[in-house]
VOGU-3710 file (C-alpha; in Angstrom, 3 decimals, decimal comma):
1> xxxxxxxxxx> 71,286/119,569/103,306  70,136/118,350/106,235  70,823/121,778/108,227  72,394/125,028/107,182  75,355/126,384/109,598  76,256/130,112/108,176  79,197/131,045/110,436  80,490/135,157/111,108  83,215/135,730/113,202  83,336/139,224/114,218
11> xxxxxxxxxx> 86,868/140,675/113,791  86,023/143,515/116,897  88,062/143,051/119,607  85,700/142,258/122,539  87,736/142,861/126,192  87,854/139,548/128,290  85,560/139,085/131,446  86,031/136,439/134,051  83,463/133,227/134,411  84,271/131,179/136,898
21> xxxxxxxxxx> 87,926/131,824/136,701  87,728/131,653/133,267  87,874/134,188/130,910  84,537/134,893/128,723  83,434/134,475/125,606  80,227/134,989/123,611  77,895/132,871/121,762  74,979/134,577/119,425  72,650/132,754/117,539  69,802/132,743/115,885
31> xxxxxxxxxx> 67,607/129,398/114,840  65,455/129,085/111,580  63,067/126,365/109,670  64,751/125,846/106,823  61,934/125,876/104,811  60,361/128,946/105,803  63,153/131,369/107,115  61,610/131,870/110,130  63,026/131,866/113,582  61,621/128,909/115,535
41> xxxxxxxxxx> 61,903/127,632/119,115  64,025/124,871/120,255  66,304/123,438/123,057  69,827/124,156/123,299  72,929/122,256/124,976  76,270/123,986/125,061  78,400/121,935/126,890  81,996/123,973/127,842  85,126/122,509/127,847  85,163/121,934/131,492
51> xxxxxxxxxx> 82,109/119,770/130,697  79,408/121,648/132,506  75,890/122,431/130,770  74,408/125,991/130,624  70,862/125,578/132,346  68,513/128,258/132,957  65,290/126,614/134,534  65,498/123,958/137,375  62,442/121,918/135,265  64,785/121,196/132,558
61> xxxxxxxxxx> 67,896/119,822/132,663  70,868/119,547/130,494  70,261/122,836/128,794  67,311/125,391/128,183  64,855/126,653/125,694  64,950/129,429/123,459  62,471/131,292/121,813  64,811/130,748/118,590  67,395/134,039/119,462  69,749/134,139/122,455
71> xxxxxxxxxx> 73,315/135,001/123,375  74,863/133,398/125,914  78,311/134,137/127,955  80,316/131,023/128,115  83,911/130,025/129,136  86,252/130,659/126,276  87,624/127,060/125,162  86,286/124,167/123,141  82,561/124,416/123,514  80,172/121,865/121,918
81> xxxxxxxxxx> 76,250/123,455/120,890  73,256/121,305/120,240  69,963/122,696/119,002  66,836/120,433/118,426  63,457/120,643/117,942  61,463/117,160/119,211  61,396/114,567/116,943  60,519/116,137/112,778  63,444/118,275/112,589  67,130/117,289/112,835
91> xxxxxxxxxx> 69,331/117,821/115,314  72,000/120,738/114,729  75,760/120,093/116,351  78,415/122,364/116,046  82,022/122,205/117,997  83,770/125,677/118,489  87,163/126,852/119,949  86,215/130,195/121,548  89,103/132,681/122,043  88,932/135,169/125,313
101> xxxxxxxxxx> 87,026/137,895/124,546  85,774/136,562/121,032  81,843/137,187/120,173  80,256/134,454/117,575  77,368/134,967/115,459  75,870/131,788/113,785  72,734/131,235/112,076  71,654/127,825/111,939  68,562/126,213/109,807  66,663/122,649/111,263
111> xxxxxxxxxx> 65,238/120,897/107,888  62,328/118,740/109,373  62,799/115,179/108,678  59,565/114,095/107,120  57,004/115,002/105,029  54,443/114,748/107,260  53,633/118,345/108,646  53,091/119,014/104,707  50,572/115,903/104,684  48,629/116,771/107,702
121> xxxxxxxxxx> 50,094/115,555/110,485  50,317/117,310/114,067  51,899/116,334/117,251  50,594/117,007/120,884  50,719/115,709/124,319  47,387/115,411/126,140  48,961/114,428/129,602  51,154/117,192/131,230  50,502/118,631/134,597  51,387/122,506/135,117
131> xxxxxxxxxx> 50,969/121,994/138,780  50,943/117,771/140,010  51,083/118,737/143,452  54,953/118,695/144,509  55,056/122,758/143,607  58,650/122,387/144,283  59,208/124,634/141,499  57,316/127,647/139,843  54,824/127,222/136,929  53,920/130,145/134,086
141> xxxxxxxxxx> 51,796/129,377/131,294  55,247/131,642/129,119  57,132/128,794/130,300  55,487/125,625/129,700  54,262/127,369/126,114  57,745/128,075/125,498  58,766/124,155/126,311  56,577/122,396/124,253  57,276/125,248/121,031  61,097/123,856/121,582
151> xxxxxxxxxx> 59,993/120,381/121,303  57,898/120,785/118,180  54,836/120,228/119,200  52,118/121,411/117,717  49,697/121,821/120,474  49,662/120,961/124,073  47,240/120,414/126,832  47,901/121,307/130,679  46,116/119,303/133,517  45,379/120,618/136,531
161> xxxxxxxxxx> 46,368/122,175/139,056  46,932/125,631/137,015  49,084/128,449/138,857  46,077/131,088/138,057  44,401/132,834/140,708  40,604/131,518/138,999  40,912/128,335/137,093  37,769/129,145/135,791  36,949/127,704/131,983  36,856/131,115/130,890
171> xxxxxxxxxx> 40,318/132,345/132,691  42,278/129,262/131,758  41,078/130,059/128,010  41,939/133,338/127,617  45,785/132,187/130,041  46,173/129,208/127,267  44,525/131,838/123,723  47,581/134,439/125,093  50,402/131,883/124,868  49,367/130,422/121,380
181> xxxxxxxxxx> 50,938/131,749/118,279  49,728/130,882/114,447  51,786/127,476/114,704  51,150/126,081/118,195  48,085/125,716/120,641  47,619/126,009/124,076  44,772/124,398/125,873  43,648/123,200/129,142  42,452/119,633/130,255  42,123/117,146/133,022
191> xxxxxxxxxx> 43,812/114,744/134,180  40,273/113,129/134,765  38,934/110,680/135,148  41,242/110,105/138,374  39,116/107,725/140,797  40,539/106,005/144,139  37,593/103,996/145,977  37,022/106,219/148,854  40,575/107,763/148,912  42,360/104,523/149,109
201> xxxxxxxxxx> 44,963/104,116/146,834  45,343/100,756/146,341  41,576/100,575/144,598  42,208/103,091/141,927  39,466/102,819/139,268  41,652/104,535/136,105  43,343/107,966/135,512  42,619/109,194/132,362  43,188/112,778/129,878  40,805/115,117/128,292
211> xxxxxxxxxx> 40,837/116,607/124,663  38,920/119,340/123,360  35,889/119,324/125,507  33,992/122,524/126,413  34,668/124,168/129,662  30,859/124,462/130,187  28,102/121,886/130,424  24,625/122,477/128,898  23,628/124,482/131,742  26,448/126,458/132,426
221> xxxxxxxxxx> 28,091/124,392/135,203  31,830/124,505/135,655  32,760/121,607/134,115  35,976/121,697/136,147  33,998/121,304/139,090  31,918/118,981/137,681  34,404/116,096/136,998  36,871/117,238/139,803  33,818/116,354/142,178  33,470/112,976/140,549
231> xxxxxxxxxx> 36,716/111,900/141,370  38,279/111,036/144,323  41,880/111,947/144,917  44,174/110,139/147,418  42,560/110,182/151,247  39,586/111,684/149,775  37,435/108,977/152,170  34,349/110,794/152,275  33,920/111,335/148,992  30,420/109,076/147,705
241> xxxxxxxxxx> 32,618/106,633/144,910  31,657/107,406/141,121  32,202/105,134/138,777  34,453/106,757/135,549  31,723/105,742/132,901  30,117/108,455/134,798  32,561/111,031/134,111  32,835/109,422/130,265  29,690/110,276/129,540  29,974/114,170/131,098
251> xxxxxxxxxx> 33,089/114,525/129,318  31,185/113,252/125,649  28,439/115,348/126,469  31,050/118,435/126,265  32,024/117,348/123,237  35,618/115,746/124,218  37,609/112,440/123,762  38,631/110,502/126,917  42,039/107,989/127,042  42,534/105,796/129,728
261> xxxxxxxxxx> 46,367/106,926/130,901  48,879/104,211/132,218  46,440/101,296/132,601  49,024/99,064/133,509  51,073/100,946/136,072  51,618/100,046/140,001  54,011/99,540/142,394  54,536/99,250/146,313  55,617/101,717/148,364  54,843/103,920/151,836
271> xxxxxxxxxx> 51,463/105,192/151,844  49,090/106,433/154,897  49,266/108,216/157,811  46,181/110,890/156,707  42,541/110,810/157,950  41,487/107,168/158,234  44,340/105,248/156,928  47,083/104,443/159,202  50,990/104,090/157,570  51,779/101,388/155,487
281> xxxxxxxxxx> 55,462/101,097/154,566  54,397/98,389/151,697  50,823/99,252/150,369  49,968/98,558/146,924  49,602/101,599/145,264  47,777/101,600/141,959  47,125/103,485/138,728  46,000/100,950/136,785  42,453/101,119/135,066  40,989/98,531/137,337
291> xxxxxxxxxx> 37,992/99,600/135,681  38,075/99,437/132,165  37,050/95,530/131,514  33,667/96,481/132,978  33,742/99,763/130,856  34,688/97,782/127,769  32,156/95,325/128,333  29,346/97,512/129,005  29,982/100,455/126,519  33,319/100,606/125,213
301> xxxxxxxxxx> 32,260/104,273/127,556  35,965/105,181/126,606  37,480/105,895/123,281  41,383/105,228/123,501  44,014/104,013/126,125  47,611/104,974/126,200  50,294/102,287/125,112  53,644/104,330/125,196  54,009/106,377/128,567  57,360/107,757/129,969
311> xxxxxxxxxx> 59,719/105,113/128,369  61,450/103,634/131,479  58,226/102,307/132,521  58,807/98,959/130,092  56,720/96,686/131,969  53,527/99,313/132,426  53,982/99,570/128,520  54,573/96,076/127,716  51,234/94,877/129,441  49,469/98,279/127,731
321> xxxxxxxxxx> 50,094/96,825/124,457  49,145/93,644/125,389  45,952/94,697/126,587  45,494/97,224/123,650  46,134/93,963/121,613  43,580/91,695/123,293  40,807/94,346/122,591  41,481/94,495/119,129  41,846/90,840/119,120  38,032/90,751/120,218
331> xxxxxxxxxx> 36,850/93,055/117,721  36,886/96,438/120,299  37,990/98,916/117,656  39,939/101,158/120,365  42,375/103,188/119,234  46,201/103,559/121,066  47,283/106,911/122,207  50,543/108,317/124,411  51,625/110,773/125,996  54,090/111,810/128,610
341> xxxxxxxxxx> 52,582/112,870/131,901  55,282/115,725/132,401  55,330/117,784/135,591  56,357/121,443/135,340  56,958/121,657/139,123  59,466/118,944/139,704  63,156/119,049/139,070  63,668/117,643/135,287  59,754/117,229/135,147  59,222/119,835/132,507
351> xxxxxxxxxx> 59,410/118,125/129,484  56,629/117,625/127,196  56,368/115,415/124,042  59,062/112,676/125,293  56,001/110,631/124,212  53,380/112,152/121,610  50,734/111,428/119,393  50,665/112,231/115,708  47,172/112,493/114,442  46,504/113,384/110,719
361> xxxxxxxxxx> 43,460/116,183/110,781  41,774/117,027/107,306  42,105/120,733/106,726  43,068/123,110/109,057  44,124/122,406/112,107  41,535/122,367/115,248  41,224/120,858/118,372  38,207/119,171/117,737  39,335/117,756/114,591  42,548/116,566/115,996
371> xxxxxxxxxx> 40,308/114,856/118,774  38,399/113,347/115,986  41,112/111,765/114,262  42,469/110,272/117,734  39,135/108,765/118,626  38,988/106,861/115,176  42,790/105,955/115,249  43,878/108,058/112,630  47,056/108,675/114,435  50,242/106,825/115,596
381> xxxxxxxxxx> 51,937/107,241/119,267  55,877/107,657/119,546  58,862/108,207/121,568  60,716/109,183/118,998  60,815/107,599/115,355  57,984/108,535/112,819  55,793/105,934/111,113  53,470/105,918/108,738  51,170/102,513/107,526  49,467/102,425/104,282
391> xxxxxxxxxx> 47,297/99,955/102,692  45,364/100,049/99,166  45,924/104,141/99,622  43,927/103,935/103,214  45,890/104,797/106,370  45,586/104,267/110,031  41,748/104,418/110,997  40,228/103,124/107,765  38,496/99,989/107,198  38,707/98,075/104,148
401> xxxxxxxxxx> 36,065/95,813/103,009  36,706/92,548/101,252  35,124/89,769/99,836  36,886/86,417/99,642  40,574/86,455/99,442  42,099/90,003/98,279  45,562/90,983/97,321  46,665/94,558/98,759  49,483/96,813/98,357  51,278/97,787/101,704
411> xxxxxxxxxx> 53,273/100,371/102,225  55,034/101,232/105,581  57,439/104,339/105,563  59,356/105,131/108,740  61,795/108,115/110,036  64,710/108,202/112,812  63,753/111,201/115,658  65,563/113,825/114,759  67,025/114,065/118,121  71,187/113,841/117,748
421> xxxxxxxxxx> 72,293/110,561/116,864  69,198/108,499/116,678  68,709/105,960/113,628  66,399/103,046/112,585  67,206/99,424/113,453  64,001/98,113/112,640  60,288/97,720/111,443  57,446/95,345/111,607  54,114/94,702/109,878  51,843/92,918/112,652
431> xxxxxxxxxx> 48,543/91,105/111,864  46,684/90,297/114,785  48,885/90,462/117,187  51,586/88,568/115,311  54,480/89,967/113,610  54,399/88,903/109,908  56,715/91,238/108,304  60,109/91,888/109,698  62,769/94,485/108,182  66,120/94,510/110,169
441> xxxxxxxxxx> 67,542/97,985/108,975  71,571/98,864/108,837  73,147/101,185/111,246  72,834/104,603/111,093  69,862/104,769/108,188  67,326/107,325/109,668  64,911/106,822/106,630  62,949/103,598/105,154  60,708/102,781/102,781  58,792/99,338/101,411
451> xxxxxxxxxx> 55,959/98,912/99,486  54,947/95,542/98,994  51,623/93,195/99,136  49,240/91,053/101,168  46,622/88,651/100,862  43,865/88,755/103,056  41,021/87,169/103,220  39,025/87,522/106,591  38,452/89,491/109,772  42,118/91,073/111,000
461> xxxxxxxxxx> 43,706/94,413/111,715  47,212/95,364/111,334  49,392/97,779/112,608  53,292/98,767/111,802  56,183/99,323/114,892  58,979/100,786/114,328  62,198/100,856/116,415  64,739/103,228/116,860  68,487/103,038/118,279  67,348/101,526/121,832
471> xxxxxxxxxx> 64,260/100,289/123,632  63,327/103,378/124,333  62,726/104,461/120,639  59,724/103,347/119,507  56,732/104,018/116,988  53,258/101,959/116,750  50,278/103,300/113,925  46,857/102,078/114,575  45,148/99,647/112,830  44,167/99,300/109,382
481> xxxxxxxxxx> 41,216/96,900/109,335  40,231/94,424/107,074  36,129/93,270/107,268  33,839/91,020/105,861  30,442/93,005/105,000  28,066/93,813/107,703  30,979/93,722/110,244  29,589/95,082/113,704  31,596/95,877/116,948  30,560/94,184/120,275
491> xxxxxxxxxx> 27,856/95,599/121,636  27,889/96,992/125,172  26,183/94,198/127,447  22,910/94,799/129,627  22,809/93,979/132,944  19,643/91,498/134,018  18,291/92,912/137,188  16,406/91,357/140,205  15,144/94,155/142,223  13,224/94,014/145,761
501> xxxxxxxxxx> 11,757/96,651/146,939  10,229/97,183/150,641  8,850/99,451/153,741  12,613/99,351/155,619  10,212/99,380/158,724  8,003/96,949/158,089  9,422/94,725/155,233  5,831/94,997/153,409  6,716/94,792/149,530  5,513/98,059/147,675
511> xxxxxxxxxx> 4,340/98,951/144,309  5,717/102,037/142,302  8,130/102,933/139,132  11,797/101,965/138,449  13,643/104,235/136,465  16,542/103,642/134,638  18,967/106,674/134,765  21,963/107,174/132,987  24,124/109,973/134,941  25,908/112,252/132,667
521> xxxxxxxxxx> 28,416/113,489/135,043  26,616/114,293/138,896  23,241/114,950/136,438  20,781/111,901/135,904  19,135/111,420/132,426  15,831/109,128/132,591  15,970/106,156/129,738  13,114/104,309/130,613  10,418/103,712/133,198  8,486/100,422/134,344
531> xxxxxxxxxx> 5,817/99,376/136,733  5,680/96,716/139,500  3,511/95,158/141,828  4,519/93,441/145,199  7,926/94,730/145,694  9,227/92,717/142,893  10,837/93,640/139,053  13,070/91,726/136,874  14,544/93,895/133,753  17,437/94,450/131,710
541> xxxxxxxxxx> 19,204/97,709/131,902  22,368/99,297/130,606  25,090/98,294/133,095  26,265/102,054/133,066  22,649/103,248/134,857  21,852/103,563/138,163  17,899/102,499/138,887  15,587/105,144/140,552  12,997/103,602/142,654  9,441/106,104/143,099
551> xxxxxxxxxx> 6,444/104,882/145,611  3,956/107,375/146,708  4,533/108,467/150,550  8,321/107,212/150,485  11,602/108,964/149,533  12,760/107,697/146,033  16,177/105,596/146,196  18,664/105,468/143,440  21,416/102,334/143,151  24,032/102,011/141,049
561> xxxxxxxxxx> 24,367/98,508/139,034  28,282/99,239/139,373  28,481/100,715/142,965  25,794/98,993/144,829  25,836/95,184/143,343  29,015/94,156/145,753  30,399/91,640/143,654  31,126/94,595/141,123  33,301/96,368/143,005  34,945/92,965/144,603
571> xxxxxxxxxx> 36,212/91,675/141,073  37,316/95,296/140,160  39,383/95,964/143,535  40,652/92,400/142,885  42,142/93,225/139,907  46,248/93,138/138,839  47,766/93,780/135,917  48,193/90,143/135,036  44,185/89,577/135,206  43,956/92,871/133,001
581> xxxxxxxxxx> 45,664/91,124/130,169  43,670/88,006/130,511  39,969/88,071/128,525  38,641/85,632/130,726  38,450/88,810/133,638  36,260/90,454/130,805  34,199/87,200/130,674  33,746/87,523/134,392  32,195/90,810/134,620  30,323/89,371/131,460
591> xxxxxxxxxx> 28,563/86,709/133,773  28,308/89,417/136,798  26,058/90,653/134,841  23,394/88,403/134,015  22,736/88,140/137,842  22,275/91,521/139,629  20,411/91,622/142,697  19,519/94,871/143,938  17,219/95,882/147,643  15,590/99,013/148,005
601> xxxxxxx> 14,595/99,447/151,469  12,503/102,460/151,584  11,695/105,214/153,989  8,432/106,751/154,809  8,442/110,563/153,494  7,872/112,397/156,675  7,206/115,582/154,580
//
């Protein structure tokens, strides 16, 4: 059975109390895995006969979450209770007629719906803030623990701000190690990279999440610091711009996985009336990744981008997967992530996992293998159905090599959110973009299953969606890839340089060293040096470094290829979401790049 109700109506006389004009009754209950015996988390709606919800937190609404044991006072009448547990365990409903006075004892078991904790799957959420700035309500780390246990999630990471005296690396671990039990994980991340141009808002370069990096860099720098320095926050004006590639490479170098978050999302609206920007009752206000065709193009520096954010954004997620699409139509092997981008501090904000990633980690469960298996695509993003893509015994992630035309077997199984009353209507097998298999599903059927084959026989990569009762239910896998032998990626495009250096006094042209520099975060790694004579270099140079000029007597100068080439930041700042869709902006920052032009005007070192 699907869930396990064991009902024992105490025969003790319990005197009446008032609530609300109403006289009182009790409701005591205790919530187990059915597989285990063990009392579990979860959220709980009673709804009374009057039709009000119990609430006890104003972050969550419609009800409140338990840590799997509570009694609650309630109006004696009919009185409808809901317990679930996110989206792998189903939904228990029970209707009661509560007498005055009467106390109620009921144990009830939630039976997951899949298989797939038992096959190594685990779901987080990578984008929640514990403090997003509003602090219109009060955050613990008890609480927002608590909230994702009852939405059965496996781990979860909170973004910045953190209501700790120190966020220090060290504090926020030990905050995050205290509120983990043997089944669930705490961590901290960023919400970084998070880049407006000089604090405007309508140039936003990308937002972006964290996984599993360490809180310290090679040195022992705050790494907190570190990438919280590199962006540039709303008004921030006086902030020197940093490209995120920048921050992508400080965040690899500590070991973590970096998304881009809601590339797609914008909107007008009031903005201004702080430092140098005057009000604007209609300014474009952007979160899109403005920057990610140059990053893809000259890396990929990033390793997945969200598809599914908070499901009422259709249009944001609409042109995600398109551009997620594209990418993988041109052979960029990035793999699609979610998440939800809950805030604890607003009204309603506080709920984590309403979109999660499922990643499938080989042995026991760590951070840094569950960031593994998201960076390769071993994973699938949902709002609430489960889905699972098989082909010739390889899953999401793999590659399969073939020769000629091949004959595969497919399997695709799929599994209604356990959430009350949600059910399957349908499920597709896509091939490059193009749906190729389409299984219409009858009402009410929370479980499928197909197995049948495919002929391939070149370059292509295929996912499976799934769809649940409404447009808001949704499941996508990553890609299963089919390749010829010797298949290679796109390789991140140098930039061809014309560099002039001079006296900035005098104009004379100088001769010295150009060094290329790749910045890992705010520190610069040299990659190569070269010579020239009369003020004048042509070279080819990752389009990621910045180039360090050196003459004896002057002050060295560093440029960046992205900040300091104007036409760079033009096409990026020019960007909308319909030219982020559209390959032919990649192509453009393609050509930008076989024409840099660079001047290094130099100062005499009055040393």
């Amino acid at each position: 059975m699907a869930l396990i109700f064991i009902l024992l109506l105490l025969t003790q006389p319990v005197p009446a109390v008032a609530f609300g004009g109403e006289q009182q009754a009790w409701l005591e209950v205790r919530v187990v895995d059915a597989e285990s015996g063990k009392v579990i988390p979860c959220t709980v709606s009673i709804q009374t006969g009057a039709g009000s919800a119990l609430e006890d937190h104003p972050g969550f609404r419609g009800g409140f979450r338990s840590a799997g044991e509570f009694t609650r006072a309630v109006p004696a009448g009919a009185t409808a209770l809901k317990i679930e547990r996110g989206f792998d365990f189903v939904a228990a409903e029970r209707r009661i007629d509560l007498k005055p006075g009467e106390r109620v004892s009921l144990r009830i078991a939630l039976q997951r719906r899949s298989p797939l904790h038992r096959e190594g799957w685990y779901a987080g959420d990578n984008h929640v803030h514990m403090v997003h700035g509003e602090r219109k309500i009060p955050v613990d780390f008890a609480y927002a623990a608590l909230a994702a246990r009852a939405e059965g999630l496996d781990y979860m990471a909170l973004a910045q701000a953190w209501n700790i005296a120190s966020a220090t690396p060290e504090e926020l671990e030990r905050a995050c190690r205290a509120m983990s039990t043997p089944d669930f994980v705490l961590t901290w991340n960023l919400e970084a990279p998070k880049s407006y141009w000089r604090g405007d808002v309508s140039k936003c370069l990308g937002h972006g999440w964290t996984l599993a990096m360490r809180g310290r860099t090679a040195s022992g720098a705050d790494a907190i610091r570190e990438l919280l320095q590199l962006s540039a926050h709303d008004y921030e004006s006086m902030k020197e711009p940093a490209p995120n590639f920048e921050s992508h490479a400080l965040i690899h170098e500590l070991g973590g996985i970096v998304s881009y978050s809601h590339p797609c999302r914008w909107w007008w609206g009031a903005w201004g009336g702080k430092g140098i920007y005057p009000e604007d009752p209609h300014k474009f206000v952007s979160n899109m990744a403005a920057e990610l065709p140059f990053d893809t193009v000259a890396g990929p520096t990033y390793d997945t981008i969200d598809v599914l954010m908070q499901t009422d954004e259709r249009t944001a997620n609409e042109c995600a997967l398109k551009l997620w699409f594209m990418l993988l139509d041109h052979g960029y092997r990035i793999a699609a992530s979610g998440s939800s981008d809950a805030t604890f501090d607003n009204p309603g904000g506080a709920v984590p996992g309403r979109i999660r990633l499922y990643a499938r980690v080989p042995g026991e469960f760590s951070l840094a293998g569950c960031a593994q298996s998201v960076r390769t695509g071993r994973s699938f993003v949902t709002s609430g159905p489960l889905l699972v893509l098989e082909m010739d015994g390889r899953g999401s992630g793999d590659v399969l090599q073939i020769e000629g035309s091949t004959k595969t077997a497919c399997r695709i199984r799929a599994w209604a959110s356990g959430v009350a009353g949600e059910h399957l209507t349908r499920v597709e097998l896509i091939r490059n973009g193009e749906t190729v298999r389409n299984f219409e599903i009858g009402t009410k059927t929370t479980r499928f299953e197909k197995e049948f084959e495919i002929e391939e026989s070149g370059s292509a990569w295929y996912i499976a969606r799934c769809h649940g009762s409404n447009a808001g239910q949704m499941a996508i896998t990553n890609p299963v890839y089919f390749e010829p032998p010797g298949y290679q990626p796109p390789a991140g495009v140098s930039a061809h340089v014309k560099l002039a250096i001079s006296d900035r006094s005098t104009g004379r042209l100088l001769d010295g060293i150009c060094e290329t520099v790749k910045m890992v975060g705010p520190e610069p790694v040299k990659l190569t040096e070269t010579r020239f004579l009369d003020g004048r270099l042509l070279l080819s140079a990752p389009a990621t470094s910045r180039l360090r000029i050196r003459v004896p007597g002057y002050v060295p100068m560093t440029r960046s290829i992205f900040v300091d080439y104007a036409p760079v930041p033009e096409s990026v700042f020019a960007i909308r979401a319909e030219r982020l869709t559209d390959w032919n902006t990649f192509e453009q920052v393609r050509l930008l790049l076989q024409d840099v032009r660079l001047d290094f005007p130099l100062e005499k070192d009055q040393r």
